[in-house]
N, CA and C atoms of all chains as a GROMACS GRO file, in nm:
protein
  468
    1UNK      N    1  -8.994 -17.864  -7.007
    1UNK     CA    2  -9.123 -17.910  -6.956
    1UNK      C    3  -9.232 -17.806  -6.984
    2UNK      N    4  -9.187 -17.710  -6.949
    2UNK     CA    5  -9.240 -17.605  -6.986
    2UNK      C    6  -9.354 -17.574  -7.132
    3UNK      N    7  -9.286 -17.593  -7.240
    3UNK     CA    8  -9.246 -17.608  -7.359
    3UNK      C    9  -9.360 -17.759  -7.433
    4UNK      N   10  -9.319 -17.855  -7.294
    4UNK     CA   11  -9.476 -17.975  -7.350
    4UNK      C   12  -9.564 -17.923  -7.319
    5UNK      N   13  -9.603 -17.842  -7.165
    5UNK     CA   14  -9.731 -17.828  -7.138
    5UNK      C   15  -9.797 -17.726  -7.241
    6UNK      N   16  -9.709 -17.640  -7.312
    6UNK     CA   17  -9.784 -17.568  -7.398
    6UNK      C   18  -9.828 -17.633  -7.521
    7UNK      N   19  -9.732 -17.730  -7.614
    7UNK     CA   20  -9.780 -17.822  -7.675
    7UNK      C   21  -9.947 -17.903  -7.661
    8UNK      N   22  -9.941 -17.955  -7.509
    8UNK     CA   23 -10.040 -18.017  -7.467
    8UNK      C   24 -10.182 -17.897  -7.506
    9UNK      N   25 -10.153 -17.746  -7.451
    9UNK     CA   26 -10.231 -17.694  -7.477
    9UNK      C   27 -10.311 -17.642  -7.629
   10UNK      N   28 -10.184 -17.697  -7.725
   10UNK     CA   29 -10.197 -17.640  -7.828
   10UNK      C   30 -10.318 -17.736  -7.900
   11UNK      N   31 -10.328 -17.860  -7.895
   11UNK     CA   32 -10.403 -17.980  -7.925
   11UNK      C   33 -10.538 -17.880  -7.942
   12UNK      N   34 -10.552 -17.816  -8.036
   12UNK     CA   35 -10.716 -17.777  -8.056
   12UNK      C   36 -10.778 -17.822  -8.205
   13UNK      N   37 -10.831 -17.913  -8.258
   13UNK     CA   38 -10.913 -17.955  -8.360
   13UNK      C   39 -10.892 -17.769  -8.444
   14UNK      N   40 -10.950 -17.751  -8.394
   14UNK     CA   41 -11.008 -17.567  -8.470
   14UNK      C   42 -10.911 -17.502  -8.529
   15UNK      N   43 -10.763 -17.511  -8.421
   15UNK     CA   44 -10.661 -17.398  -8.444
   15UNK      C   45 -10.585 -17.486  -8.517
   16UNK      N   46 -10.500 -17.574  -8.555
   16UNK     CA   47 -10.414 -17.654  -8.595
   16UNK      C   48 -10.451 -17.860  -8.678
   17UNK      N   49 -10.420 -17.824  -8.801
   17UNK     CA   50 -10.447 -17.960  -8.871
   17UNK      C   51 -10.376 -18.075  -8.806
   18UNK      N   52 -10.403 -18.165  -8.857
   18UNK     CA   53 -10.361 -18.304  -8.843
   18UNK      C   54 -10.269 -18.346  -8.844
   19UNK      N   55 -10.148 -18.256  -8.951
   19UNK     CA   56 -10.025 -18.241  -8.971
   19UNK      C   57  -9.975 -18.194  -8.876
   20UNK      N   58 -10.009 -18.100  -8.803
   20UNK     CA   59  -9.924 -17.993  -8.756
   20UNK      C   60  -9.964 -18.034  -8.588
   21UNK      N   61 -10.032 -18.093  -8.570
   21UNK     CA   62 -10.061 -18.182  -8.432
   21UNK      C   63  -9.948 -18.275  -8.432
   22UNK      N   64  -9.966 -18.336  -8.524
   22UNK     CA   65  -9.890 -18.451  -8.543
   22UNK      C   66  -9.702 -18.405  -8.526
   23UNK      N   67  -9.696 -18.300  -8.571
   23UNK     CA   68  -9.562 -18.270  -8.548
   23UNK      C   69  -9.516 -18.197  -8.403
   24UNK      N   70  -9.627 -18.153  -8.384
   24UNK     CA   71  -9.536 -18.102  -8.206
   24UNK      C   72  -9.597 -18.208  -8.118
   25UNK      N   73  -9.636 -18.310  -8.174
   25UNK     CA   74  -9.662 -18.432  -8.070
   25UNK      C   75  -9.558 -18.488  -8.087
   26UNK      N   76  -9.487 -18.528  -8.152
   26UNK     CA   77  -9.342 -18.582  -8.204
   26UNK      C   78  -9.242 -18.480  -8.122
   27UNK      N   79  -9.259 -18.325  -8.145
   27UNK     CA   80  -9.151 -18.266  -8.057
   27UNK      C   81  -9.164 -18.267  -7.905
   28UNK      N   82  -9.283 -18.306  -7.846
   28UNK     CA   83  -9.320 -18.273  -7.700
   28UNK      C   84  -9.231 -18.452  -7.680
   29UNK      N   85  -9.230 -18.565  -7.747
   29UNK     CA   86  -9.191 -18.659  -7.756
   29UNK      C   87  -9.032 -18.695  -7.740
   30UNK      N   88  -8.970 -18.552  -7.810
   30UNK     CA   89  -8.826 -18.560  -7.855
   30UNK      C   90  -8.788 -18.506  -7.702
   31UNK      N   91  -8.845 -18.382  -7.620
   31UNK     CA   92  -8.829 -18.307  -7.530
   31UNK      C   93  -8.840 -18.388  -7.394
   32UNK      N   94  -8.946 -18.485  -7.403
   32UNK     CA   95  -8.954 -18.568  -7.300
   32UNK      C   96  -8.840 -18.688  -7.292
   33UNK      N   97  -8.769 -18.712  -7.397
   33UNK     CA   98  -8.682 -18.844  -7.403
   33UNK      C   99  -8.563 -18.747  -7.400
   34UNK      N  100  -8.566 -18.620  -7.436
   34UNK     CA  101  -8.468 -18.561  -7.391
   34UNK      C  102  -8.393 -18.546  -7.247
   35UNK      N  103  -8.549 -18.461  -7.194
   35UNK     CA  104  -8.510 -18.521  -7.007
   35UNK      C  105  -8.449 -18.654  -6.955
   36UNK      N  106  -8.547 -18.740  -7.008
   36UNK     CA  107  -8.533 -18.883  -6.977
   36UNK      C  108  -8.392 -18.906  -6.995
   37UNK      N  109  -8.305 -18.883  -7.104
   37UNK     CA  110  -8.186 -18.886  -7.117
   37UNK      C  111  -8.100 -18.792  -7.022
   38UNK      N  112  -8.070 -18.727  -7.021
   38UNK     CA  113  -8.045 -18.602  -6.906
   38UNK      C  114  -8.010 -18.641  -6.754
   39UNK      N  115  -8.145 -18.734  -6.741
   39UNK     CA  116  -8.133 -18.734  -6.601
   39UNK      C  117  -8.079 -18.888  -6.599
   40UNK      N  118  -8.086 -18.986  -6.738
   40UNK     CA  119  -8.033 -19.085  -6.671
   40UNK      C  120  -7.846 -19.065  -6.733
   41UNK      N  121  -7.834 -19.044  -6.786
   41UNK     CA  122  -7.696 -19.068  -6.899
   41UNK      C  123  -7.591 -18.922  -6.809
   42UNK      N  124  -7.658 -18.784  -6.749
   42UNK     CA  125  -7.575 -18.729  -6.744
   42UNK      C  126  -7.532 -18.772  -6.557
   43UNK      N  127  -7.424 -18.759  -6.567
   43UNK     CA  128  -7.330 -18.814  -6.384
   43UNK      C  129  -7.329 -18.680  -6.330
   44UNK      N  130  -7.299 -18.602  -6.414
   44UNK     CA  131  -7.355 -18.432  -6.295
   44UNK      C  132  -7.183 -18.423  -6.235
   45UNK      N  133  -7.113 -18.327  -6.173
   45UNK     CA  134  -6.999 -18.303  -6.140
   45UNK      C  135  -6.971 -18.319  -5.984
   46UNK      N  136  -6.849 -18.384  -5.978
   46UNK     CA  137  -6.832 -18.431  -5.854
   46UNK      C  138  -6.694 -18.350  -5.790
   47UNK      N  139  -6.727 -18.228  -5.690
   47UNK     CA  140  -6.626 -18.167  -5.658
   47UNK      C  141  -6.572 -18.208  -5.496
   48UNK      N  142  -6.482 -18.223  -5.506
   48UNK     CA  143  -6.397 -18.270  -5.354
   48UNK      C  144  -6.290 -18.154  -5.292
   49UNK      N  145  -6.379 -18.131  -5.185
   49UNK     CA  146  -6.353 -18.001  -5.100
   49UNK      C  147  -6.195 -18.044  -5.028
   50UNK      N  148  -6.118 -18.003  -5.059
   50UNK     CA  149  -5.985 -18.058  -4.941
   50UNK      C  150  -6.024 -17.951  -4.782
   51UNK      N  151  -7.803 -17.906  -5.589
   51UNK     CA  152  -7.622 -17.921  -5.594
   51UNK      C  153  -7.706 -18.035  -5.402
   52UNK      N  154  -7.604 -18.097  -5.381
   52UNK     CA  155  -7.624 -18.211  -5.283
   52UNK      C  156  -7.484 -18.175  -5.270
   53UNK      N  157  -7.465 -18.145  -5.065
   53UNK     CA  158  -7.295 -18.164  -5.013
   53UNK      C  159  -7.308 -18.276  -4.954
   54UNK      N  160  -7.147 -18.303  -4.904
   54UNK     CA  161  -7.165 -18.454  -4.836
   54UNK      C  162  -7.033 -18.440  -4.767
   55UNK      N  163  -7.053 -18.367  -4.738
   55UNK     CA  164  -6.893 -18.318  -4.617
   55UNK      C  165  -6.933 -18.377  -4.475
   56UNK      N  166  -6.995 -18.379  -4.402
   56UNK     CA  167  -6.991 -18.410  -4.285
   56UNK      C  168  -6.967 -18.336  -4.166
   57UNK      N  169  -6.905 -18.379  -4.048
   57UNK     CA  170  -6.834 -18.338  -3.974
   57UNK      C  171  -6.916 -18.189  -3.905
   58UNK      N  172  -7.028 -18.270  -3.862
   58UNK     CA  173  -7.201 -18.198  -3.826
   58UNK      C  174  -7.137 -18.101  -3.733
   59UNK      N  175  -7.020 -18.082  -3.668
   59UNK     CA  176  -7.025 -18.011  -3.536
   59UNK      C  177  -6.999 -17.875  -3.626
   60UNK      N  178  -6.880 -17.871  -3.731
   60UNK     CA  179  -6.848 -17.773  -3.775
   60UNK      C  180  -6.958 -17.710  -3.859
   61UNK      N  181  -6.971 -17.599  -3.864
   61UNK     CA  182  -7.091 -17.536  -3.979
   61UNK      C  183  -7.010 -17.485  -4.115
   62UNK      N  184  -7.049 -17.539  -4.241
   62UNK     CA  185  -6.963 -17.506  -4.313
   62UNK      C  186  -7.016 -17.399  -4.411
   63UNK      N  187  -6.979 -17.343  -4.494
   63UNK     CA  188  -7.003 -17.275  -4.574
   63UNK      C  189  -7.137 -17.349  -4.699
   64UNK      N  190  -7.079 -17.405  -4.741
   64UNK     CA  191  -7.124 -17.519  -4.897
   64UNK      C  192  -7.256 -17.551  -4.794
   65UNK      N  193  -7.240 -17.628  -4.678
   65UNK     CA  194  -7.371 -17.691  -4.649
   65UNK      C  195  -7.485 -17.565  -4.609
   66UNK      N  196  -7.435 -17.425  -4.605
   66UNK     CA  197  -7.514 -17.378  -4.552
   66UNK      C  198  -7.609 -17.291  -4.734
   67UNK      N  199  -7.527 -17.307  -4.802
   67UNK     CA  200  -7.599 -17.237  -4.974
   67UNK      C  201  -7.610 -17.361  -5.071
   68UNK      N  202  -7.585 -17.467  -5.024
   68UNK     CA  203  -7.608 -17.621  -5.088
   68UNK      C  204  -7.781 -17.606  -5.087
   69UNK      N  205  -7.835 -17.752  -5.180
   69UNK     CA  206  -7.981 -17.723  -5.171
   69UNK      C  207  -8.035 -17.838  -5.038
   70UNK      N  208  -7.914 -17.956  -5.046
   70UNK     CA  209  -7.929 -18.006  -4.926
   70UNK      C  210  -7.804 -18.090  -4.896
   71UNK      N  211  -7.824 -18.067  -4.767
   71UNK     CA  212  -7.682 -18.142  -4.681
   71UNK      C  213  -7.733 -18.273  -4.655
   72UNK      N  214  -7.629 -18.372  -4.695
   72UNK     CA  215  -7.582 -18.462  -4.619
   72UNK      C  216  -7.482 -18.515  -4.585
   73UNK      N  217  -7.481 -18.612  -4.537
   73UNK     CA  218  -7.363 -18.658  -4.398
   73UNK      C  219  -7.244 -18.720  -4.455
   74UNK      N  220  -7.299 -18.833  -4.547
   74UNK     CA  221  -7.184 -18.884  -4.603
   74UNK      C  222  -7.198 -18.932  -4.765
   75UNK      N  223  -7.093 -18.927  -4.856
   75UNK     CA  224  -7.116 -18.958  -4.995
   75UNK      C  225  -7.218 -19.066  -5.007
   76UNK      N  226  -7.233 -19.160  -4.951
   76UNK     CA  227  -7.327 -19.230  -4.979
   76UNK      C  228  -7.526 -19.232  -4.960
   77UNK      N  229  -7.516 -19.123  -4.847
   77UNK     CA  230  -7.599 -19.049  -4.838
   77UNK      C  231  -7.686 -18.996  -4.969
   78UNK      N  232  -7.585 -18.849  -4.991
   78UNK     CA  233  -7.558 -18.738  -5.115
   78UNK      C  234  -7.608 -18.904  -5.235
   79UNK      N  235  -7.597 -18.975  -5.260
   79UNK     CA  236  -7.586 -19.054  -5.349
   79UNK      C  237  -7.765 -19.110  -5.405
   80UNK      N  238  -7.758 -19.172  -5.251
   80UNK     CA  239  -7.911 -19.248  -5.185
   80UNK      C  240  -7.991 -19.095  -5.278
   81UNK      N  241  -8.007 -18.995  -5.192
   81UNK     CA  242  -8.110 -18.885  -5.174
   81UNK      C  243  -8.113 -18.861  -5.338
   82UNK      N  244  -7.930 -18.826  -5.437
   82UNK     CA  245  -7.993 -18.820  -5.579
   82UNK      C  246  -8.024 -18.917  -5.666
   83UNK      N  247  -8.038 -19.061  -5.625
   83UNK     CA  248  -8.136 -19.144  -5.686
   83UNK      C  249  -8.236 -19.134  -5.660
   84UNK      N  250  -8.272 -19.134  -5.516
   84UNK     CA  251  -8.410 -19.133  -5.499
   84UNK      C  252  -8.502 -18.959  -5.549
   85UNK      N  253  -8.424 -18.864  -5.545
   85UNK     CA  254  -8.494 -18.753  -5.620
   85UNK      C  255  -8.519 -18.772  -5.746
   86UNK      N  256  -8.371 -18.864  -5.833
   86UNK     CA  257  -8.416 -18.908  -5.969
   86UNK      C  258  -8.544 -18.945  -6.003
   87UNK      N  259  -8.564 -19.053  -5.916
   87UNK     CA  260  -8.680 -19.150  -5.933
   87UNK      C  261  -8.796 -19.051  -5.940
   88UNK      N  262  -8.794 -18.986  -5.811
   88UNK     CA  263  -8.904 -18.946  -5.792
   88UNK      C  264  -8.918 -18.859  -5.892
   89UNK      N  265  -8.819 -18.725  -5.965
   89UNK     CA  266  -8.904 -18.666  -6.054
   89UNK      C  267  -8.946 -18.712  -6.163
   90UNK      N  268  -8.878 -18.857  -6.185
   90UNK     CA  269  -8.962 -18.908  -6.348
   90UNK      C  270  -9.062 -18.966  -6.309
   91UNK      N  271  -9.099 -19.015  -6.197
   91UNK     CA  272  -9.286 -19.088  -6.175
   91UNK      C  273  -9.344 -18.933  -6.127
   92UNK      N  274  -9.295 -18.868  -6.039
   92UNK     CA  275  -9.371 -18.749  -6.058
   92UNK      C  276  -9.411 -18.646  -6.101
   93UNK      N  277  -9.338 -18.596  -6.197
   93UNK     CA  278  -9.308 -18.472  -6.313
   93UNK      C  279  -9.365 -18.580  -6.440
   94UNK      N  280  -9.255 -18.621  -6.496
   94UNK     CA  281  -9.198 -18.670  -6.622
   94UNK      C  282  -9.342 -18.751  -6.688
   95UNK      N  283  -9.335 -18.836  -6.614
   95UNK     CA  284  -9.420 -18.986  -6.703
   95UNK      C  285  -9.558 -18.924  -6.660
   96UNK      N  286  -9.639 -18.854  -6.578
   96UNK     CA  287  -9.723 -18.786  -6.628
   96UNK      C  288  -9.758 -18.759  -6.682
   97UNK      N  289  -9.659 -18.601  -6.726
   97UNK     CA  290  -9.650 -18.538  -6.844
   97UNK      C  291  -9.653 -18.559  -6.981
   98UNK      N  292  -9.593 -18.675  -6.965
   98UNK     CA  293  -9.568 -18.804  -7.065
   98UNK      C  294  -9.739 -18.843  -7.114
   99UNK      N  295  -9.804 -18.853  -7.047
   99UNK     CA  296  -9.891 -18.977  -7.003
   99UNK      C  297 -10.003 -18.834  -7.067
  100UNK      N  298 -10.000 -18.724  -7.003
  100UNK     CA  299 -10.125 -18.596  -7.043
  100UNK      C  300 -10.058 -18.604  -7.230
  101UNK      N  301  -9.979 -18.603  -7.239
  101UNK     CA  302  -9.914 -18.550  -7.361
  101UNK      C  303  -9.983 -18.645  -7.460
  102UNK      N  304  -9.979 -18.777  -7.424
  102UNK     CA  305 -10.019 -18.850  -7.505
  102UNK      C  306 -10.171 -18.806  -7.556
  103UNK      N  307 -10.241 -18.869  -7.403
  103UNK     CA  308 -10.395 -18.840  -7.410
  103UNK      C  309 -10.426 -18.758  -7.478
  104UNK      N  310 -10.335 -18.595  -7.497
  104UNK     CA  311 -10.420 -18.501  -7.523
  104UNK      C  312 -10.403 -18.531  -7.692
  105UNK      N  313 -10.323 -18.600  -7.761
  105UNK     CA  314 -10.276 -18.611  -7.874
  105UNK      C  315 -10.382 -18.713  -7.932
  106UNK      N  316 -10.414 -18.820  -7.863
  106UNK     CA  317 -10.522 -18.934  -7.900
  106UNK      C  318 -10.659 -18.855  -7.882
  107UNK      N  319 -10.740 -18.774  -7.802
  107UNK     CA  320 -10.810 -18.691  -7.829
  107UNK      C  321 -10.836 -18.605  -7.952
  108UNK      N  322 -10.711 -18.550  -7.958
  108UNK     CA  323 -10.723 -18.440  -8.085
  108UNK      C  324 -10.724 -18.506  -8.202
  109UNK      N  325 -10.688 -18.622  -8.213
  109UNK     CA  326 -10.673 -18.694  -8.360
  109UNK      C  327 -10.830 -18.796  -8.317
  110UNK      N  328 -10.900 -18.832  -8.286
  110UNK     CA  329 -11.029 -18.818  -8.253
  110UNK      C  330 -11.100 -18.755  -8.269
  111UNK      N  331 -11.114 -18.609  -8.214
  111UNK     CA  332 -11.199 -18.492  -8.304
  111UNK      C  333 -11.177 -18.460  -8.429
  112UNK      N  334 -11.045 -18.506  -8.478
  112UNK     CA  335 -11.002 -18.474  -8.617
  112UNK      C  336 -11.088 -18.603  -8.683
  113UNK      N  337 -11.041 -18.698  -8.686
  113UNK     CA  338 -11.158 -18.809  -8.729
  113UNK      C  339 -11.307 -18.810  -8.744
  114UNK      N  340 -11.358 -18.761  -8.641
  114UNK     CA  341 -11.497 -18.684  -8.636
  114UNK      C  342 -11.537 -18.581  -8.692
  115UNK      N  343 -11.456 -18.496  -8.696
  115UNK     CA  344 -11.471 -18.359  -8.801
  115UNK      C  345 -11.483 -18.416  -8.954
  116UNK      N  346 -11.361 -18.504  -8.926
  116UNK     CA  347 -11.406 -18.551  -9.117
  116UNK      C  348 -11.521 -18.671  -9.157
  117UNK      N  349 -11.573 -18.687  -9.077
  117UNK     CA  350 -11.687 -18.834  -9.079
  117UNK      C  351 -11.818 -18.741  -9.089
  118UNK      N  352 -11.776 -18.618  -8.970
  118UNK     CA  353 -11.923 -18.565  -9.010
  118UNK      C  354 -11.913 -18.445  -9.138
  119UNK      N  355 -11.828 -18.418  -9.196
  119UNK     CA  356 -11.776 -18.338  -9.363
  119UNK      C  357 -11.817 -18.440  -9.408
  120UNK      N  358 -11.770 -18.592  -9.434
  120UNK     CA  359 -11.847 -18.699  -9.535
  120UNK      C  360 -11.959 -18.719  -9.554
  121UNK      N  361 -12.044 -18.671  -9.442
  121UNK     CA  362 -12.154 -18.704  -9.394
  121UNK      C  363 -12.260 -18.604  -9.481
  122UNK      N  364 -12.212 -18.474  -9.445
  122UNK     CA  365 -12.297 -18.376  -9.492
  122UNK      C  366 -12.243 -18.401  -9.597
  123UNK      N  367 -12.127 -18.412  -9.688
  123UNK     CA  368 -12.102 -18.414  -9.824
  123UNK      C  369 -12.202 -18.537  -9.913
  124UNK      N  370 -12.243 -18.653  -9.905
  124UNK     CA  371 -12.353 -18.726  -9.881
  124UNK      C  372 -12.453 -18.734  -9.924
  125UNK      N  373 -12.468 -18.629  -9.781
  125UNK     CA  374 -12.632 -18.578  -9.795
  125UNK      C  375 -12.684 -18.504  -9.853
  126UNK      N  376 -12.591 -18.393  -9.923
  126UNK     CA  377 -12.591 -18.321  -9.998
  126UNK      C  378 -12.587 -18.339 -10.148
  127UNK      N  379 -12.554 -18.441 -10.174
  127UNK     CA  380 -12.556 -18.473 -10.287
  127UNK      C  381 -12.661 -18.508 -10.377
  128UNK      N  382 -12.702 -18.511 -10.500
  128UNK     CA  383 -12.808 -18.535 -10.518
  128UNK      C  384 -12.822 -18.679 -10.598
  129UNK      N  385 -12.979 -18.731 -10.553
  129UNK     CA  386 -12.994 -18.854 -10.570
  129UNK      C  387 -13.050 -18.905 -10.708
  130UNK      N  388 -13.046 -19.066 -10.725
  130UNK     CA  389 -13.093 -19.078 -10.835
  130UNK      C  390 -13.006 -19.070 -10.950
  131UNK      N  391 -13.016 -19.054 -11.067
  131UNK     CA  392 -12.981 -19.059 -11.188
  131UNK      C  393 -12.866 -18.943 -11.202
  132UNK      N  394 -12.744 -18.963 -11.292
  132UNK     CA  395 -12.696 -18.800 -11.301
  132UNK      C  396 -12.781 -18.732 -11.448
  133UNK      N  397 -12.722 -18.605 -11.412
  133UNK     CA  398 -12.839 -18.516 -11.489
  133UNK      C  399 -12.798 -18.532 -11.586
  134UNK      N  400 -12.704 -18.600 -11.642
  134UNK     CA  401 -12.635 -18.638 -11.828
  134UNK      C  402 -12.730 -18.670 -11.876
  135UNK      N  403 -12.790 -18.808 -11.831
  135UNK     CA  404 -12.942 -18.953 -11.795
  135UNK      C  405 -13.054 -18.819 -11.884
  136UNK      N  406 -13.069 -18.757 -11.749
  136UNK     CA  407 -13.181 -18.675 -11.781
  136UNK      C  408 -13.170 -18.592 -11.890
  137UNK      N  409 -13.054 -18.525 -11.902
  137UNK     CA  410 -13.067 -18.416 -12.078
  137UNK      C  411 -13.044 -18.540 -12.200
  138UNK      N  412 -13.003 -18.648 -12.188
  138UNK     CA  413 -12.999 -18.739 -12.283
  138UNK      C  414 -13.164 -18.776 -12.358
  139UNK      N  415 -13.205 -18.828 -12.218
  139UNK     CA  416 -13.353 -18.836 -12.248
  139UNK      C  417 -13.458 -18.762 -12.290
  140UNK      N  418 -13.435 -18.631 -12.231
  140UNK     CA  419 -13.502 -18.514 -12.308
  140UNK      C  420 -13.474 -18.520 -12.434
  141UNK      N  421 -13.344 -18.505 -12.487
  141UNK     CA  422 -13.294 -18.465 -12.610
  141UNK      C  423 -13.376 -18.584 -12.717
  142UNK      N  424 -13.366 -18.688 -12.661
  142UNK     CA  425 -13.461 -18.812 -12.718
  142UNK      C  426 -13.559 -18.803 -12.797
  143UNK      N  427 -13.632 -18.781 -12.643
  143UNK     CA  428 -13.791 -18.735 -12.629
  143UNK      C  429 -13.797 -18.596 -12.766
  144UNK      N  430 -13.741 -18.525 -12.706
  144UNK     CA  431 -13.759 -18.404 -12.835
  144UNK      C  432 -13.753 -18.447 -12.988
  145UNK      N  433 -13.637 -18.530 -13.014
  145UNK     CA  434 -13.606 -18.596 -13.134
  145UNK      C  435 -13.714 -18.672 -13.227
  146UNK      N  436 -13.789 -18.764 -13.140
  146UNK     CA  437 -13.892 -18.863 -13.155
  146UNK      C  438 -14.018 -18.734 -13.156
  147UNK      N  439 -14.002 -18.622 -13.092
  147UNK     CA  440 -14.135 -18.564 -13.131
  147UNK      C  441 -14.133 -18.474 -13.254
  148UNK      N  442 -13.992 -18.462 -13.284
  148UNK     CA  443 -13.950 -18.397 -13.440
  148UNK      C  444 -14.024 -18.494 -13.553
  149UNK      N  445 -13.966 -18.606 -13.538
  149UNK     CA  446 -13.989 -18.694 -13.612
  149UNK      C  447 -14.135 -18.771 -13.622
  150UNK      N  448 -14.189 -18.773 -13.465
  150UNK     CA  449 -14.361 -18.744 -13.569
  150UNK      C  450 -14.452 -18.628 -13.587
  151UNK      N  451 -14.410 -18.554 -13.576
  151UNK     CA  452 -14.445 -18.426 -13.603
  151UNK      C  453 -14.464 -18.443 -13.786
  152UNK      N  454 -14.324 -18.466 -13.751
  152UNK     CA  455 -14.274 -18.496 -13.945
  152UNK      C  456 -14.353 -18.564 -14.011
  153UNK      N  457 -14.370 -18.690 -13.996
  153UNK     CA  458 -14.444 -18.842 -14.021
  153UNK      C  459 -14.596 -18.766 -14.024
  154UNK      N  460 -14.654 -18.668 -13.951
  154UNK     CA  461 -14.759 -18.645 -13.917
  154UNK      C  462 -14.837 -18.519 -14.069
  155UNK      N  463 -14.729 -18.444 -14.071
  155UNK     CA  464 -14.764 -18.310 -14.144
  155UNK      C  465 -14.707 -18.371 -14.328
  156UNK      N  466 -14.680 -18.500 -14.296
  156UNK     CA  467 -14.632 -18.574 -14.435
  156UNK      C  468 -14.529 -18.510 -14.506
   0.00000   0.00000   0.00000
């Protein structure tokens, strides 16, 4: 998460082309469906105390 | 980590370094769906949601940056005839004044 918000910050016309926007908008994309996956697909560990 | 031991009278170890106790597995269950939920409408799809915006913005100023480069490129340019036109016609003009010059001095 971390990692998008800096993405988000990076979005400057001045510092970075069209290309290169375009590609960590795609990775802030991959990172977010990453979570999204994570939290739905992983079951997390289930320990049973005797 | 979510416990789900129970048995409130005893104090146990796990429930006391757990991040939260509850009573019974179905509990522990309820609380990590509903934390699910909550961090993807409250974290996630936000984030989601700024991420975009800030991306449709920047490709907006990028569009604008190049409309107003076309713009001045344009305006800058110069109007009228290209200058080929013009040294053609000179060269003409000069030719035709060779030639009565010529016609003239017999």
């Amino acid at each position: 998460m971390d990692r998008v918000e800096e993405i988000i910050e990076q979005f400057d016309p001045d510092e970075i082309s069209l290309d290169e926007g375009s590609e960590i908008y795609e990775e802030g994309q991959e990172l977010l469906a990453e979570i999204r996956n994570l939290l739905h697909e992983d079951e997390g560990e289930i320990i049973k105390i005797e | 980590m979510v416990t789900a031991i129970g048995h409130t009278d005893d104090r146990l170890i796990a429930d006391q370094v757990t991040d939260v106790a509850t009573i019974t597995p179905t509990a522990a269950g309820e609380y990590i769906v509903n934390s699910r939920e909550e961090f993807l409408a409250g974290e996630i799809t936000p984030l989601a949601q700024q991420l975009d915006a800030a991306y449709e913005t920047f490709q907006q100023e990028h569009e604008h940056e190049q409309e107003l480069a076309e713009a001045v490129d344009e305006a800058a340019a110069p109007e009228g005839l290209s200058p080929v036109y013009y040294k053609a016609a000179i060269a003409v003009l000069v030719l035709l004044l060779l030639v009565i010059t010529g016609l003239w001095l017999g």
